[in-house]
C-alpha positions in Angstrom: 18.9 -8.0 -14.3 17.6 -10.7 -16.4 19.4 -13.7 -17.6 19.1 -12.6 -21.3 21.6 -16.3 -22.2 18.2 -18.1 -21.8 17.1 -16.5 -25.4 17.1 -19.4 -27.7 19.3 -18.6 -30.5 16.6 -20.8 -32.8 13.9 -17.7 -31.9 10.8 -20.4 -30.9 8.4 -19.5 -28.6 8.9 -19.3 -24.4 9.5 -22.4 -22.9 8.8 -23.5 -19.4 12.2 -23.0 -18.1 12.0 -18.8 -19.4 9.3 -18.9 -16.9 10.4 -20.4 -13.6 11.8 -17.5 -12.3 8.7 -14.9 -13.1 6.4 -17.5 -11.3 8.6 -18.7 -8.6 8.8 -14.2 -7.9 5.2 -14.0 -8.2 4.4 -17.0 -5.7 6.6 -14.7 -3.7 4.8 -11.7 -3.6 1.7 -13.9 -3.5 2.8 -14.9 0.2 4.3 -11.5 1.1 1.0 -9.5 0.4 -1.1 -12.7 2.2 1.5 -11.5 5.3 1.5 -8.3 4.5 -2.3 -8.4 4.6 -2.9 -10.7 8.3 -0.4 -8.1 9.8 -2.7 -5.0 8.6 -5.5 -6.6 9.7 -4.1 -7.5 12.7 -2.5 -3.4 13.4 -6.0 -2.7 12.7 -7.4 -4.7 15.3 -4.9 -3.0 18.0 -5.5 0.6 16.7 -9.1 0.0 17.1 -8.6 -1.4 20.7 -7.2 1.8 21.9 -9.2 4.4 23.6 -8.6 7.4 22.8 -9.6 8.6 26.7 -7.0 7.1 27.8 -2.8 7.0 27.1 -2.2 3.4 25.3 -0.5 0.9 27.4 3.1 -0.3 27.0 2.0 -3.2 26.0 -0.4 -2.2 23.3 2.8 0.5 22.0 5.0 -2.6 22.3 3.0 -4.6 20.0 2.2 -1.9 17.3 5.6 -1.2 16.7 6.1 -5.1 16.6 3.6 -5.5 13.7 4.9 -2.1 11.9 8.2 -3.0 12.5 7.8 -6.2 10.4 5.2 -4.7 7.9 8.5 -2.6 6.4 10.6 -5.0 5.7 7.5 -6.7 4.2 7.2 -4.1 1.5 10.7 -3.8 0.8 10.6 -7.5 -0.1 7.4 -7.3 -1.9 8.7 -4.3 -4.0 12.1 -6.5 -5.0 10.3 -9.7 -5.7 8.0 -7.3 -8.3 10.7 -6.4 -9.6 12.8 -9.8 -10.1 9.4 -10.9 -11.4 9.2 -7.7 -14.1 13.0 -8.5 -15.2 12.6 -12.2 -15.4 9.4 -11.9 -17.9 11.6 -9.6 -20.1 13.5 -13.3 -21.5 10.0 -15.0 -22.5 8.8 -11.8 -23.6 11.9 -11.0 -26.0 11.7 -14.6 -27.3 7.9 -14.2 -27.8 8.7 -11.4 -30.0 11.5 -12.7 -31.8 9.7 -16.0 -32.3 7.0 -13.8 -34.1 9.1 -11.2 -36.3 9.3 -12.1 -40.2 13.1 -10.7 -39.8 16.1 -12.3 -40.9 17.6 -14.5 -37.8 20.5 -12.2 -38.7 19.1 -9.0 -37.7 17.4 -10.7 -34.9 21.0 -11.8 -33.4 21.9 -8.4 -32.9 18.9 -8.0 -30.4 19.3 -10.5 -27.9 22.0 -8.9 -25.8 20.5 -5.3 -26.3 20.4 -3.8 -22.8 16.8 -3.3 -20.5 15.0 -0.8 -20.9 12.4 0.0 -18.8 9.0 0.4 -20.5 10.1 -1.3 -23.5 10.4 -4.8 -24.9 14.4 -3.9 -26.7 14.5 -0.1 -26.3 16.5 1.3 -29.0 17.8 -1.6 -30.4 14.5 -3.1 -31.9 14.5 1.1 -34.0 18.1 -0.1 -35.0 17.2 -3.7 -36.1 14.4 -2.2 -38.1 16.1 0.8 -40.0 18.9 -1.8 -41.6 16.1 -4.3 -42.2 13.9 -1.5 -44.2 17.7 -0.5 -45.8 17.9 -3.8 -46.4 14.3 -3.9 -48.6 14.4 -0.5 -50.5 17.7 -1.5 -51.4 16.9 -4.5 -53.2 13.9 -3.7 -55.4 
C-alpha cells in the first residue's frame, strides 16, 4: 500500500522523494529479470544438451531442477517488486493530478486519503469531489 502521507498538502508537483521508492522497485525488477534472464538462458543450454536417445543423467536432472528451482522464487519477487513499484507511483501520480486541477484546495483535501483503486488514479472519490464542486458552480450563478 502506498504511503499516501507523502501528498503535499500545498498540491505542487512530484518531488524527488515521491519517487525513490518507484525507482528503487524498478532497479529491482531490472536485476531480477537480468537473473531471471542468465538462468533461462542457461536451462536452455542444459535442455539442449540432453539427448533425447538417451535417459538424462543425475547430474544433468540435478542441475535443472537447481536452475528451475531458483527461477520461481525469481518471479515471485519480480511480480511483488511490480507491484511495490505500481503502488508507490500512485503518490507522484495523485499529486501530479492535484497539482493540475483548477479545484478548490478544499475539495482537493478530501482526496488525498481516498483508498486505491486499481485502474484508477482516486476511484470514486475524484466522481465525489467533482459532483460537490459542479453543486458548488450551478449553485452560485
Amino acid at each position: 500500500m502506498p504511503n499516501l502521507a507523502l501528498l503535499q498538502k500545498d498540491f505542487s508537483c512530484p518531488n524527488e522523494m515521491m519517487l525513490k521508492k518507484p525507482y528503487a522497485a524498478s532497479v529491482f525488477c531490472t536485476r531480477l529479470g537480468s537473473y531471471s534472464s542468465i538462468l533461462v538462458a542457461y536451462q536452455s543450454v542444459l535442455l539442449s544438451s540432453l539427448s533425447f536417445d538417451h535417459r538424462p543423467s543425475p547430474l544433468q536432472l540435478d542441475e535443472l531442477s537447481l536452475v528451475s528451482n531458483h527461477l520461481i522464487p525469481l518471479s515471485k519477487y519480480n511480480g511483488q517488486a511490480l507491484g511495490r513499484s505500481m503502488a508507490a507511483l500512485v503518490v507522484p501520480r495523485r499529486q501530479l493530478w492535484l497539482a493540475q486541477a483548477r479545484q478548490p484546495d478544499k475539495d482537493k483535501v478530501s482526496l488525498l486519503d481516498a483508498p486505491v483503486t486499481p485502474g484508477h488514479t482516486f476511484g470514486p472519490a475524484v466522481d465525489e469531489m467533482l459532483k460537490r464542486s459542479q453543486q458548488v458552480c450551478e449553485s452560485s450563478t
